[in-house]
C-alpha positions as MATLAB code, in Angstrom:
seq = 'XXXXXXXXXXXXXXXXXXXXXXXXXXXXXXXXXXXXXXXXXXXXXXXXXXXXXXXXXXXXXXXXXXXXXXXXXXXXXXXXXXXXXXXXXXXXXXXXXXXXXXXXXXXXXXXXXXXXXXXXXXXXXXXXXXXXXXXXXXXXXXXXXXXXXXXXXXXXXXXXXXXXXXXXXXXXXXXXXXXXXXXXXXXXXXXXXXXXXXXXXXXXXXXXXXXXXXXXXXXXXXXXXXXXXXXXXXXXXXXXXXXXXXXXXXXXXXXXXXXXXXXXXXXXXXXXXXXXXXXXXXXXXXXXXXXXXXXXX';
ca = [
     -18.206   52.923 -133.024;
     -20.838   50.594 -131.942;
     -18.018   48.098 -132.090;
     -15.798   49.850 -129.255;
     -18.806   50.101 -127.695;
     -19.212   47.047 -127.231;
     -15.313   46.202 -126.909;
     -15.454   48.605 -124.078;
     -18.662   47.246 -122.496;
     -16.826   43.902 -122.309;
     -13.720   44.991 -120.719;
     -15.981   47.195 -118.532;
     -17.701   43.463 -117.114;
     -14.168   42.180 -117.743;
     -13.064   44.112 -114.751;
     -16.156   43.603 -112.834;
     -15.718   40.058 -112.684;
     -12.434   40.759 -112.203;
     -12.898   43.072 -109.622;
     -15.153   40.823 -107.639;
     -12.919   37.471 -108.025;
     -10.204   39.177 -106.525;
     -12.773   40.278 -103.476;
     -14.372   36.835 -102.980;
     -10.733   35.158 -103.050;
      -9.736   37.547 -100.370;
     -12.430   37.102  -98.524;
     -12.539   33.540  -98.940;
      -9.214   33.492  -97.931;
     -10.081   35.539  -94.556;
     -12.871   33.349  -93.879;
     -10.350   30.172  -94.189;
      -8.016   31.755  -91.668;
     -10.921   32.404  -89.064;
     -12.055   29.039  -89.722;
      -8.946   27.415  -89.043;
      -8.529   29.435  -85.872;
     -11.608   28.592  -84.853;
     -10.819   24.990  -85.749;
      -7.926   25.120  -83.805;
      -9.605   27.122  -80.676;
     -12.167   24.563  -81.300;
      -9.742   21.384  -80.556;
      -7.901   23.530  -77.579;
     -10.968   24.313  -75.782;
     -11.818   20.965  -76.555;
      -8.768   19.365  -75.348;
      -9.036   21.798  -72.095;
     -12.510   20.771  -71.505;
     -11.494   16.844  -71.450;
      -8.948   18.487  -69.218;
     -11.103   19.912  -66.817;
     -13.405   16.854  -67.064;
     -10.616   14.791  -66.078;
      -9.008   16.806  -63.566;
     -12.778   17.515  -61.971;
     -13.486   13.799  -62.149;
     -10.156   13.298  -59.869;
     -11.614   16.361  -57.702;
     -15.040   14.185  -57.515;
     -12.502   10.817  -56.646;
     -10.487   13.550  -54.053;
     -14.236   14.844  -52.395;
     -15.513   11.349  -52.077;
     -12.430   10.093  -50.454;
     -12.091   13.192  -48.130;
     -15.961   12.627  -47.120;
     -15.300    9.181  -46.266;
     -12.701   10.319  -44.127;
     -14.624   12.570  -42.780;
     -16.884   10.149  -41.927;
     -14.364    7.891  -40.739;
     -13.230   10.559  -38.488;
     -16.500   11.915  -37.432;
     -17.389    8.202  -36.669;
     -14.180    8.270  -34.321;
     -14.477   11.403  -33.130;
     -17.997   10.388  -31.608;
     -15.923    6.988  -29.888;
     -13.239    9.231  -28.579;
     -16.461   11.471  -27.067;
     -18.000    8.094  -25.966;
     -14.977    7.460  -24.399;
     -14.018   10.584  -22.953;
     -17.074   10.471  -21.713;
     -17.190    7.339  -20.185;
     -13.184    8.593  -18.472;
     -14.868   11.623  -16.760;
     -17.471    9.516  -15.373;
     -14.692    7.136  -13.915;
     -12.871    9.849  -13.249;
     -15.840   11.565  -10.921;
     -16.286    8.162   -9.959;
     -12.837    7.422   -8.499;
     -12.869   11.261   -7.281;
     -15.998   10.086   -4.980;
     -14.340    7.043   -3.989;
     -10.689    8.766   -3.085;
     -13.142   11.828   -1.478;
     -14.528    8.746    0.229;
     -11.726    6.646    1.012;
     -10.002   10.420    2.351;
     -12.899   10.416    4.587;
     -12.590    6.859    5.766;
      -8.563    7.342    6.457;
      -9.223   10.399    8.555;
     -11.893    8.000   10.885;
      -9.508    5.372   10.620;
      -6.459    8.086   11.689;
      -8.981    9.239   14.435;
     -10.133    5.353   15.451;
      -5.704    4.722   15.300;
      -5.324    7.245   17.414;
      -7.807    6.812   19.827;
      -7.163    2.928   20.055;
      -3.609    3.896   20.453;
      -3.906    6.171   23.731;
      -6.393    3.665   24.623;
      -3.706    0.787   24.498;
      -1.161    3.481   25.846;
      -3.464    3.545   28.970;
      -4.155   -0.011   28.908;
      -0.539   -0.608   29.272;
      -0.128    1.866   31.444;
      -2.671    0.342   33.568;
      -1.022   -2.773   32.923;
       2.112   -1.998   34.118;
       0.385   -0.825   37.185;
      -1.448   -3.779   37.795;
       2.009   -6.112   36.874;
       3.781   -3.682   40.104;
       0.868   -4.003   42.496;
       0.966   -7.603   41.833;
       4.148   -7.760   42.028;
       4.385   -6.361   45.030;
       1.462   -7.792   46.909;
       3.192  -11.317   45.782;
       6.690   -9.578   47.353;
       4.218   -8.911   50.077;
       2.577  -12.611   50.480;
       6.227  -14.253   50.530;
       7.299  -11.846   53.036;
       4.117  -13.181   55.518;
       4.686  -16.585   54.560;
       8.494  -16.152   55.687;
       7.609  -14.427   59.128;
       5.031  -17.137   59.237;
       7.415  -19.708   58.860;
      10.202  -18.501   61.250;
       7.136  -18.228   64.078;
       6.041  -21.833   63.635;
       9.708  -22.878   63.195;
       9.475  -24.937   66.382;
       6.672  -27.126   65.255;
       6.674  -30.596   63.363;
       5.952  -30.413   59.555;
       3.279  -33.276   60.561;
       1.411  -31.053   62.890;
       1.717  -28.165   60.286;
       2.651  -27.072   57.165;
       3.400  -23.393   55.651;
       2.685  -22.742   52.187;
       1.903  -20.113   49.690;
      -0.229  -20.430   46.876;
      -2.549  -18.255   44.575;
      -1.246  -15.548   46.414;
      -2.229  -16.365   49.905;
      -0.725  -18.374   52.356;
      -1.820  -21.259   53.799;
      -1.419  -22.217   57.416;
      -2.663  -26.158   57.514;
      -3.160  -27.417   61.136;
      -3.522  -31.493   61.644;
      -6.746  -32.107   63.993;
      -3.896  -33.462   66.118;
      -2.634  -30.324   67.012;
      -5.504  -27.876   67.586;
      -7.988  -30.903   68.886;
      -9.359  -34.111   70.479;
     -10.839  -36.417   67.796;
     -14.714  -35.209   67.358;
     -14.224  -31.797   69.349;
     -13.759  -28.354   68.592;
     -12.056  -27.160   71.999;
      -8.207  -26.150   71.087;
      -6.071  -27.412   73.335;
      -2.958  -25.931   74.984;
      -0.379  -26.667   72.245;
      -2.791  -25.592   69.385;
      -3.431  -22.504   71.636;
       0.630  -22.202   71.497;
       0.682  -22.514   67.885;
      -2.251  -20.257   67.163;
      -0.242  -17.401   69.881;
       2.366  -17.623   67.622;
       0.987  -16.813   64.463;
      -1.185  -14.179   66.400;
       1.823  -11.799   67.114;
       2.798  -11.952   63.146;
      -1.198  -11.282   61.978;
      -1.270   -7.966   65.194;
       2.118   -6.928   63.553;
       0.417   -6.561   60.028;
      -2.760   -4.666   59.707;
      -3.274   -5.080   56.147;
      -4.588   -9.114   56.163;
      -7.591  -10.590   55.361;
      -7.977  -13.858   57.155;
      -9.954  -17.045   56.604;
      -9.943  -19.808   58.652;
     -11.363  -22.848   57.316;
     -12.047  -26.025   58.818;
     -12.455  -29.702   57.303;
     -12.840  -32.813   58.078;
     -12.439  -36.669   56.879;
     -15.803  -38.407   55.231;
     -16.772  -40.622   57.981;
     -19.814  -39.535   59.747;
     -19.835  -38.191   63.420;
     -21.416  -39.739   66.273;
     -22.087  -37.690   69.485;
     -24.399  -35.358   71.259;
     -22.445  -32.201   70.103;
     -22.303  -32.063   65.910;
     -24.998  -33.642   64.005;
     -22.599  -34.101   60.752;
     -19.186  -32.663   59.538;
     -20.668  -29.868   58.127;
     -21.373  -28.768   62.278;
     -18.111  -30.267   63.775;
     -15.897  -28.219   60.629;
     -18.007  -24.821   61.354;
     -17.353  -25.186   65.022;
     -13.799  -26.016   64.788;
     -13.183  -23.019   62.604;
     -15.365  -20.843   65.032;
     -13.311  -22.050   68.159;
      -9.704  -20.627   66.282;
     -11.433  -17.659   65.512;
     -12.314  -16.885   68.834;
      -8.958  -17.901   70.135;
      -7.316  -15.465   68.050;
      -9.637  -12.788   68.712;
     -10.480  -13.046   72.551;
      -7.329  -14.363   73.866;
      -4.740  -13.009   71.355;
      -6.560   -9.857   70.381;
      -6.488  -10.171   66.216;
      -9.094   -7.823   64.751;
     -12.328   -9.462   64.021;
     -13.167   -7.303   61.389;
     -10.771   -8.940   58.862;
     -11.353  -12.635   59.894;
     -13.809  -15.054   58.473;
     -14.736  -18.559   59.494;
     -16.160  -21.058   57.743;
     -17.030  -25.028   57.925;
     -15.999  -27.096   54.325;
     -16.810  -30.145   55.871;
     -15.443  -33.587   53.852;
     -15.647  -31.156   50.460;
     -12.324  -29.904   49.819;
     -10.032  -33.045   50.759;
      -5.829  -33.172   50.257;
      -6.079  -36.040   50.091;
      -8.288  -39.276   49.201;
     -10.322  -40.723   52.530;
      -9.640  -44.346   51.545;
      -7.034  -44.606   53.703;
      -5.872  -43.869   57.337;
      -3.575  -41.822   56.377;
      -5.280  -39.692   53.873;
      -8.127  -39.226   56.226;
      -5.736  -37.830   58.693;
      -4.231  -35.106   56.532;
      -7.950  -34.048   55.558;
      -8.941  -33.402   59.273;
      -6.887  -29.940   59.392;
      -7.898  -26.403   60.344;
      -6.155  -23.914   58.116;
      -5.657  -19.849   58.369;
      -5.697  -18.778   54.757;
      -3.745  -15.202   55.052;
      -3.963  -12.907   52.203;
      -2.605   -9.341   51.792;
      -5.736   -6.699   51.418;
      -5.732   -6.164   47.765;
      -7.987   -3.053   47.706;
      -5.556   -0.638   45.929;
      -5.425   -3.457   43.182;
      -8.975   -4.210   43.126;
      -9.871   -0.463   42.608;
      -7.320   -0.342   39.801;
      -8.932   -3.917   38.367;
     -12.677   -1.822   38.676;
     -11.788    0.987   36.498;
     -12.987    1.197   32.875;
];
């Protein structure tokens, strides 16, 4: 009895251990599973974290190179600003200059066009002057022609009919108005001086000088202390002669002495001297119409 006791108390334990090797294998087995999973979970998450350390070190690369161009384009966008800014303040500069130079075109349209109507009437006046001259030097060959045909009948050496500057000049040789060293005309410088009387009362509009001159050698007589005298009385004895006896105006007529100061010719010789004692009516046409024209502004 005590025997199976005993046999049965070993089988009992028997089983026990039994029992509990099969349980610690199992578990043992369970726990080799989970540690391989976790072995292997290990190494993936492992592997993925070198992943992400990789790809995030690239990111870092990617954020440092995108901040440098950043900068790089921050540093350009300020030179573009710079220079934008610097164009808008040419710009406003060159708007003020064009506002200017607008401003400066319109005075210079306004001083064209005022300098233009001013040469407009300049040439208008121009022209007028160019046909009053015209016609006063239509006018001055037309006296110097009736002139002419009244004295036809004289010699060239007692007289001479000319025209120039616009007048004309009626040169009478001391030979025919006087005696040498007098101022009384005599009867064919009277005749002469008749003549060119009816063509000065037929023609209103004359002024007339008459002028007389002499050689340079000094006078000797009673009557004219110098040339100066004898040349102012001359020229006073044809103006009177026209106007007393032959009734020309004496309001347009002048007289006047030169003396020896305005020769023709030179007084070294005989014959010069005697073309420089001469009396001569200067005739001009009254230029008042052009004178007036001449005076305005």
């Amino acid at each position: 009895m005590k025997k199976t006791l005993n046999l049965l108390a070993c089988l009992l334990v028997t089983a026990v251990l039994f029992s509990s090797c099969i349980v610690s294998k199992k578990k043992y087995l369970e726990a080799t599973t989970r540690a391989d999973k976790e072995h292997a979970d290990n190494v993936s998450l492992t592997k993925q974290l070198a992943d992400e350390k990789e790809e995030n070190a690239k990111l870092n690369g990617n954020i440092t190179g995108l901040n440098s161009t950043i900068d790089d384009l921050n540093s350009r966008v300020a030179r573009l600003k710079d220079s934008i800014s610097a164009l808008e303040g040419n710009a406003s500069d060159l708007n003020n200059k064009l506002s200017k130079l607008g401003n400066e075109n319109q005075d210079k349209a306004k001083q064209l066009s005022s300098t233009q109507q001013q040469i407009a009437e300049q040439r208008k006046r121009l022209e007028q002057l160019q046909s009053l001259i015209d016609q006063q030097q239509r006018a001055t060959e037309a006296l110097r022609k009736k002139i002419a045909d009244a004295l036809e009948g004289f010699n060239s050496s007692e007289l001479t009919v000319t025209m120039k500057n616009g007048r004309v000049y009626i040169s009478m040789q001391e030979s025919l108005l006087f005696p040498s060293g007098s101022a009384e005309v005599n009867p064919k410088g009277k005749e002469a001086l008749a003549k060119v009387a009816s063509v000065l009362n037929t023609n209103a509009d004359i002024n007339i000088d008459v002028e007389g001159h002499t050689d340079s050698l000094p006078i000797h007589n009673r009557l004219y202390a110098d040339n100066w005298a004898l040349s102012t009385a001359r020229a006073t004895s044809i103006a009177h002669v026209l106007i007393d006896e032959y009734n020309v105006s004496p309001a347009k007529l002048i007289a006047s002495g030169r003396s020896q100061y305005d020769p023709v010719a030179p007084n070294s010789t005989p014959e010069g001297r005697g073309l420089n004692r001469r009396t001569e009516i200067i005739l001009e046409p009254k230029l008042d119409e052009l004178m007036q024209l001449m005076d305005k502004k």
